[in-house]
C-alpha positions as CSV (number, residue, x, y, z in Angstrom):
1,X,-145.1,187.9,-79.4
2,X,-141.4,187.6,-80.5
3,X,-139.6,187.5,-77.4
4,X,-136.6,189.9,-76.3
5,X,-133.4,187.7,-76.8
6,X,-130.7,189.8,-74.2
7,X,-131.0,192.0,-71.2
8,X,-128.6,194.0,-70.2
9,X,-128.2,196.7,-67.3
10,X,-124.7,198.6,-65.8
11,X,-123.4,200.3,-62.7
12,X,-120.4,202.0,-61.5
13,X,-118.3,200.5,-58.6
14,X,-116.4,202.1,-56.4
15,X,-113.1,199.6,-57.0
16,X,-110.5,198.3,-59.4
17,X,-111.2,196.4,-62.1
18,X,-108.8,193.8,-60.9
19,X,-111.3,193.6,-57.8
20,X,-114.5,193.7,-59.6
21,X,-113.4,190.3,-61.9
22,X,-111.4,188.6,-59.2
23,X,-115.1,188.8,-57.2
24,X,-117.5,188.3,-60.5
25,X,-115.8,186.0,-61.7
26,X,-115.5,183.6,-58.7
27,X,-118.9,181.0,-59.2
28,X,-118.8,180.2,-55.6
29,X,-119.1,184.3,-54.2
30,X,-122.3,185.2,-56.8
31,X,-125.0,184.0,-54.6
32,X,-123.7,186.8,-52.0
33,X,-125.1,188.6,-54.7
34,X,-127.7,187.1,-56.8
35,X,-131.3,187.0,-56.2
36,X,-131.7,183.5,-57.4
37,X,-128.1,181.8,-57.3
38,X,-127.3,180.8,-54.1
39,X,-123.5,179.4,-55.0
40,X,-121.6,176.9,-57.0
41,X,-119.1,174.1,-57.0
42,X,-116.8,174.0,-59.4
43,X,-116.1,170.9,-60.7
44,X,-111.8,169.8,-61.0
45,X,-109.3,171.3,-58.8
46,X,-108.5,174.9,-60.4
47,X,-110.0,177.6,-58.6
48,X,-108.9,180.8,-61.1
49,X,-111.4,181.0,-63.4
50,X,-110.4,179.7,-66.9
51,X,-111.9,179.3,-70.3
52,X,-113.9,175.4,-70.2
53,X,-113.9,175.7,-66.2
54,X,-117.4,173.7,-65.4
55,X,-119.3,174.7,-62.6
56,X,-122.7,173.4,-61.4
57,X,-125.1,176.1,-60.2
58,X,-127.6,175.9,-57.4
59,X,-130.3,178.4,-57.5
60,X,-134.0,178.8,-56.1
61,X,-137.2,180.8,-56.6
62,X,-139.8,180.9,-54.6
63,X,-140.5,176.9,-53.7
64,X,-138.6,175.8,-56.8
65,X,-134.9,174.5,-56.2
66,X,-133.0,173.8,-59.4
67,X,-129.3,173.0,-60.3
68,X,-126.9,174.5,-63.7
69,X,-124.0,173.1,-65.3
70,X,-122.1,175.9,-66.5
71,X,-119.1,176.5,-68.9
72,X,-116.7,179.3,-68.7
73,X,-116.5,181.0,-71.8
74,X,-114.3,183.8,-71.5
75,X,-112.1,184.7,-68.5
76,X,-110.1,187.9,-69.5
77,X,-109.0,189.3,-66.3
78,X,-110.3,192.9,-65.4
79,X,-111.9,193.1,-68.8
80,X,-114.6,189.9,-69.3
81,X,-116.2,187.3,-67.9
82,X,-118.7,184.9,-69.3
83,X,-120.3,181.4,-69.2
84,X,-122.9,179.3,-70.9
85,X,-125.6,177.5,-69.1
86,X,-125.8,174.0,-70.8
87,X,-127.9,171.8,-68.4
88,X,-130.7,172.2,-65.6
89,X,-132.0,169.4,-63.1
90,X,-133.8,169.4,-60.0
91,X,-130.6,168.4,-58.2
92,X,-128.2,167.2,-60.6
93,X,-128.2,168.9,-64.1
94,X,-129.1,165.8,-66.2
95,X,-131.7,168.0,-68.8
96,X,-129.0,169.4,-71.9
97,X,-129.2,172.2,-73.6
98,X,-128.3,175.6,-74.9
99,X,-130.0,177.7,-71.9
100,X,-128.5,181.2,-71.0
101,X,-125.3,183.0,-71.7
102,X,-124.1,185.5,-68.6
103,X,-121.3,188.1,-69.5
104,X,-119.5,190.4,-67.2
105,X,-117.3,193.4,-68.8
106,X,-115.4,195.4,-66.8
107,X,-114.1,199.1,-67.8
108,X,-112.6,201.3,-65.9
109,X,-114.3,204.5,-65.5
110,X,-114.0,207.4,-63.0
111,X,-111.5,205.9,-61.1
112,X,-113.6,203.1,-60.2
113,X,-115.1,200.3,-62.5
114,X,-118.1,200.0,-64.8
115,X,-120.0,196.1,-64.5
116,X,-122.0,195.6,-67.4
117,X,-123.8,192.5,-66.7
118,X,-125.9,190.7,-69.7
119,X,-128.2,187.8,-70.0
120,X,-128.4,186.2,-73.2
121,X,-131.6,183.4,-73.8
122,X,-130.0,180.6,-75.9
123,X,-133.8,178.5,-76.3
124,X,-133.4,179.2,-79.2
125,X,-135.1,176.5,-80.7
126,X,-138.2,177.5,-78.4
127,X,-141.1,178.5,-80.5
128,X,-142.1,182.2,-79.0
129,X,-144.9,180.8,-78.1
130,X,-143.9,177.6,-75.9
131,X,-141.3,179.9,-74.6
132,X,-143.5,183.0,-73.5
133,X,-145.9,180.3,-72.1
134,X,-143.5,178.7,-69.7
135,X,-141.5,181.8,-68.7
136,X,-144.6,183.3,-67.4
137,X,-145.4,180.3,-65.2
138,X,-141.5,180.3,-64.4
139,X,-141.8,184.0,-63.4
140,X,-145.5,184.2,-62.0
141,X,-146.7,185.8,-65.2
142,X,-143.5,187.8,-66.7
143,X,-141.5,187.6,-69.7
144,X,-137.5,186.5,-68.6
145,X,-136.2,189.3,-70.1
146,X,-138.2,191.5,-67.4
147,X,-137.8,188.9,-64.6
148,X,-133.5,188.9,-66.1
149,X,-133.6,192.6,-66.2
150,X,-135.0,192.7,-62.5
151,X,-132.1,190.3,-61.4
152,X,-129.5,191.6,-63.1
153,X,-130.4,195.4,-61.5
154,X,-130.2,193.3,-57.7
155,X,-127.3,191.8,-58.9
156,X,-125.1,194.5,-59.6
157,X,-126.5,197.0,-56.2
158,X,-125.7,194.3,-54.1
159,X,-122.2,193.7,-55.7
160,X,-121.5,197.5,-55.4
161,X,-122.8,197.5,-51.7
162,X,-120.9,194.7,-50.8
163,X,-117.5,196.1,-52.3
164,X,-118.0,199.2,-51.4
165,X,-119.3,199.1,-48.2
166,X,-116.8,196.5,-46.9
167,X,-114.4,198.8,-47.6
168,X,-112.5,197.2,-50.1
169,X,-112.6,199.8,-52.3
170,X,-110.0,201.3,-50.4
171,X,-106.5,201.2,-51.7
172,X,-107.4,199.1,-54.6
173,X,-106.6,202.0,-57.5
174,X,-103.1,201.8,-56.5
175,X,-102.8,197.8,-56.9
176,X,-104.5,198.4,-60.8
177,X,-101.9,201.2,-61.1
């Protein structure tokens, strides 16, 4: 079975794009959001994301702990952000290789801002088969595409909760104005 290669999924926020990407594209906020990631370090003094920032990544599901070196690939503000995942390890990424791509695009729309968040599989070198194999045990019998389409969904309602609910919707339009 060929496997499904990107994931995508959208939603409408209540804020500026200004807001959305200065949150997004922060590596050390997403695991107030993600299901998995549960923060970052990024690695050299800048803070701003840039294009070539590195950050590592630390994640979990279920009992398994892992750690991602990442790469910032595009950091357009209010319009994109994106990285590469590039290495995996237990706790330090040591294991290299093309792994995931994440994008962020920001529109506005409605007076607020549409996130489209997509998930890209890089392995590509994986056989299908290999592949399908070990994302079911990595996903207690799913495909990633239907685990990534899962997460990005939690992902982006938690983001809008958490900006809209905090109220920091509030005001932002006129700062994007």
């Amino acid at each position: 079975m060929a496997r499904t290669m990107t994931v995508s999924g959208g939603i409408l926020i209540d804020a500026a794009p200004s807001l959305v990407y200065a949150r997004v594209s922060d590596p050390t906020a997403m695991g107030r959001w993600s299901p998995e990631n549960r923060g970052a370090r990024v690695l050299g003094d800048r803070r701003e994301a840039y294009v070539g920032m590195v950050f590592e990544g630390r994640n979990k599901r279920g009992a398994f702990s892992w750690t991602t070196r990442c790469t910032v690939t595009a950091a357009d503000p209010s319009a994109r952000f994106a990285f590469r995942v590039h290495a995996i390890g237990a706790r330090r990424p040591r294991l290299r290789g093309a792994i995931a791509l994440w994008e962020y695009r920001f529109e506005e729309a409605g007076g607020g801002t549409r996130v489209t968040e997509t998930w890209t599989d890089e392995r590509r070198s994986w056989p299908d088969l290999l592949a399908n194999a070990f994302d079911r045990v990595a996903t207690r019998g799913r495909t990633f595409a239907d685990f990534q389409r899962d997460n990005i969904r939690t992902t982006l309602e938690r983001l809008k909760a958490a900006l809209e609910e905090d109220g920091e919707s509030a005001g932002r339009h006129a700062a994007d104005g």
